[in-house]
N, C-alpha and C positions, 0 to 999 in steps of 0.2 A: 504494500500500500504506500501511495506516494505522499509527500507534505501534504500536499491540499487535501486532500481524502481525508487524512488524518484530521485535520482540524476539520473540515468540513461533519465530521462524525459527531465532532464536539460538540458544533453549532446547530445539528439535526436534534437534538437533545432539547435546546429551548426553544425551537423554531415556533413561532406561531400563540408565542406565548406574548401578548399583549404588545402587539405591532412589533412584535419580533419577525424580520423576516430576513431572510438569506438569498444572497445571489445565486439566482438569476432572482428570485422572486422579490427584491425588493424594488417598489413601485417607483418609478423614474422622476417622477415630481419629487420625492422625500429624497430621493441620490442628488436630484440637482440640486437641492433645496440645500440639502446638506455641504454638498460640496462648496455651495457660495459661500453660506453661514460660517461653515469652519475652515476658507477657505486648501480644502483636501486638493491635493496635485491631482492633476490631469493622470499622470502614470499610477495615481494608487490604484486598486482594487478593494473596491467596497464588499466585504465577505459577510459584514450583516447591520442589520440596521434594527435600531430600538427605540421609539418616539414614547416618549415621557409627558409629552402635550398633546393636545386635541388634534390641533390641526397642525398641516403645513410638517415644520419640523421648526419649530418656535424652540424646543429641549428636546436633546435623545443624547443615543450615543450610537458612533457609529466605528465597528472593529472594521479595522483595516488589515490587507498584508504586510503594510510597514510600521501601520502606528494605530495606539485607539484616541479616537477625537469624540468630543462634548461640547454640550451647549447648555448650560444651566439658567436656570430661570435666574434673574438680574439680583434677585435677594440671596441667593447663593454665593457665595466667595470662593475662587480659586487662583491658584499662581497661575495653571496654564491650563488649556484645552486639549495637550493634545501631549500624548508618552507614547517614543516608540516600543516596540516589547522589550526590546533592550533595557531602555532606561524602567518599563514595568516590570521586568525577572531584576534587577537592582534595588527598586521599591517594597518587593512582595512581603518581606515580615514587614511592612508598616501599615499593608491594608486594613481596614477598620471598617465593616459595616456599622452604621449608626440606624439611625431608626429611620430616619429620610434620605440618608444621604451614604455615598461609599467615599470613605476616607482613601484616598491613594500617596500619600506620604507629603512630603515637603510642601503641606501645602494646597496639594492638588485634592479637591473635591469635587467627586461625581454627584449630581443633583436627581435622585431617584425619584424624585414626588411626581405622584402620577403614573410611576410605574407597580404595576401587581404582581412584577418580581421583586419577594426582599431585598435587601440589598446585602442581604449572604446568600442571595442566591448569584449576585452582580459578581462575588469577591469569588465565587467556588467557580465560578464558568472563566475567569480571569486566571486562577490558579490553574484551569486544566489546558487550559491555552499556553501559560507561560511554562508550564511543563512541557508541553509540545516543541514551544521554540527552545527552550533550553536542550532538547533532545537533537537540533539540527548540527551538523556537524558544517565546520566555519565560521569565521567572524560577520555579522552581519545584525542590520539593527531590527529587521523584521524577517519575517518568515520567508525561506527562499523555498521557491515552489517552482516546477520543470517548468518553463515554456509549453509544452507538448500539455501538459496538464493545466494549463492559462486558457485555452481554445475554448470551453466551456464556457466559462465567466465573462458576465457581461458587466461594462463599463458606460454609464450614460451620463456624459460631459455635456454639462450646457455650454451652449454661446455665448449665453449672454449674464454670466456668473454678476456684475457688475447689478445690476435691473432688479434679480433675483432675492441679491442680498439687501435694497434699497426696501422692495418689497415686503420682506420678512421681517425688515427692521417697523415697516410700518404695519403689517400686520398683528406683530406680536407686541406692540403700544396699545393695537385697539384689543387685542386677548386681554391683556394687564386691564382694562377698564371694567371688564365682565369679572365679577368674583363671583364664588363658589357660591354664596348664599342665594347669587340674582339667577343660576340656572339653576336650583333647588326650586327657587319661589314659580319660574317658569313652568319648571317640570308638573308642579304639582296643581298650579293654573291648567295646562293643559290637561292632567287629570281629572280635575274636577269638573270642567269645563266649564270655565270662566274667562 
């Protein structure tokens, strides 16, 4: 079995668990969307994707071949967005699920609100991953996966990354306006039928 198989086995495990999805299946609006927001290179390969928010991809996290990248909601604090597995197998005794959020060491916090994955379920799928790449043999900062076994996966690069991320900027200002209480009050209007 080759790299990718191998982690791909990994990520068949959570797949489909609350906007968990894995390439080829992750929907091209959330890859682009993604890609602007965490500004992800044109050469990565987006191997899965996890939306923490309603829409769009306002918060997720997205595992890449080279690196895992985040978007936390603006009350969240972190140093960075974005650890290749390298510097994540250098981190791993400092990960810390919290009760919202996945500590990642120096700093770095994953913002899990809104996801119906623990967030030891974020830190065990993160361990079996950096087990994986620490099994690869050579120096390298993310997972080296054949060419021949690349042909499968699919990569959707917007054009127009610039537009996307303007957009999501303004998207995710008018989310922030909507609190949890005013879709409650909605939901239950609609219920009643009122």
């Amino acid at each position: 079995m080759n790299m990718l198989d191998e982690v791909i086995k990994i990520l068949t495990y959570y797949h489909g668990e609350n906007n968990f999805n894995m390439n080829p299946l992750v929907p091209r609006e959330i890859e682009h969307y993604a890609r602007a927001v965490l500004d992800i290179p044109d050469d990565e390969y987006v191997l899965a994707a996890m939306r923490t928010s309603f829409t769009q991809f306002h918060r997720g996290l997205i595992i890449g071949r080279d690196a895992l990248y985040w978007k936390n909601d603006h009350k969240i604090e972190t140093t960075v967005n974005k650890l290749t597995w390298k510097e994540l197998s250098e981190r791993k005794s400092q990960f810390r699920p919290r009760r919202r959020i996945v500590e990642l060491g120096d700093g770095a916090v994953f913002d899990n609100i809104g996801s119906h994955n623990k967030p030891s379920t974020i830190v065990n799928l993160l361990d079996l991953l950096i087990d994986k790449y620490e099994s690869q043999e050579g120096e390298n900062d993310g997972f080296i996966f054949d060419e021949e076994s690349l042909t499968d996966m699919i990569r959707a690069i917007p054009e127009n990354k610039k537009e996307i991320k303007a957009e999501s900027a303004a998207s995710s200002a008018d989310a922030e306006t909507v609190s949890f209480m005013s879709i409650i009050s909605s939901l239950l209007k609609k219920l009643v039928g009122k």
